[in-house]
C-alpha positions as CSV (number, residue, x, y, z in Angstrom):
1,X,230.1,164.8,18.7
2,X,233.2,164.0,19.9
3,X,234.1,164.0,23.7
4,X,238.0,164.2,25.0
5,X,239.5,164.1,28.3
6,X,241.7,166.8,29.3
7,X,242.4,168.3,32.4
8,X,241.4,172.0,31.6
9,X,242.3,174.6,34.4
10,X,239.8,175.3,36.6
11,X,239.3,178.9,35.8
12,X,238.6,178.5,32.2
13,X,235.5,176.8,33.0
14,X,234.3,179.8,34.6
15,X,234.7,182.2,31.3
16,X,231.2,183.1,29.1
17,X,231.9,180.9,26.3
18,X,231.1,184.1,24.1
19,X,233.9,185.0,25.1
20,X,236.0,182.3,24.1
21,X,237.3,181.4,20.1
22,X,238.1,177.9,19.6
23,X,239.9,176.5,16.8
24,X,241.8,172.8,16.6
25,X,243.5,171.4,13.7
26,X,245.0,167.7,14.0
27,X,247.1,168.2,17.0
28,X,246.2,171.4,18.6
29,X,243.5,172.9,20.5
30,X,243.6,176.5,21.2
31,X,241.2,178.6,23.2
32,X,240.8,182.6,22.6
33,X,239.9,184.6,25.8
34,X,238.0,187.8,25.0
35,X,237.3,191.2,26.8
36,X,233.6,191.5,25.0
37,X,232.1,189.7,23.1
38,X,232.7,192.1,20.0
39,X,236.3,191.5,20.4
40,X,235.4,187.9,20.0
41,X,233.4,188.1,17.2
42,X,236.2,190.7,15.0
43,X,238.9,188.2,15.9
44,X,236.6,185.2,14.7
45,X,235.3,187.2,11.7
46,X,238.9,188.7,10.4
47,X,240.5,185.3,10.9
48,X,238.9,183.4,8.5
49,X,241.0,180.9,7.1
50,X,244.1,181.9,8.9
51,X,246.4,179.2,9.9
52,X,246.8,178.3,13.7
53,X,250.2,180.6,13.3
54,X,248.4,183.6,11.9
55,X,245.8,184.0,14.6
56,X,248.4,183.7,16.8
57,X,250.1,186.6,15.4
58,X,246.6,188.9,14.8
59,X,245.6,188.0,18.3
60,X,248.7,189.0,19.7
61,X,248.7,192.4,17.9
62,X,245.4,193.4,18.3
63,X,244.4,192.3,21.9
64,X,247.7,191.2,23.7
């Protein structure tokens, strides 16, 4: 496990975490907010291998 410090907004902490997608790659974090928690999974499911840029992209399409 790996543990860093980061001063996270307070309201995030609040969120089901099934309703949150997190990805990282070697300099980025990113944190998905979800209406329900089959949103969450289809954007998890059909984002497979996507780069950080592509989910970006389907995310914004399908639930911005």
């Amino acid at each position: 496990m790996y543990s860093i410090k980061v001063d996270m907004p307070r309201f995030s902490c609040h969120i089901d975490d099934e309703l949150k997608a997190i990805y990282h790659s070697k300099d980025t974090v990113c944190i998905w907010v979800f209406k329900t928690k089959v949103d969450r999974n289809r954007f998890v499911d059909e984002t497979a291998r996507m780069v950080k840029v592509e989910r970006e992209n389907y995310f914004s399409e399908n639930f911005g």
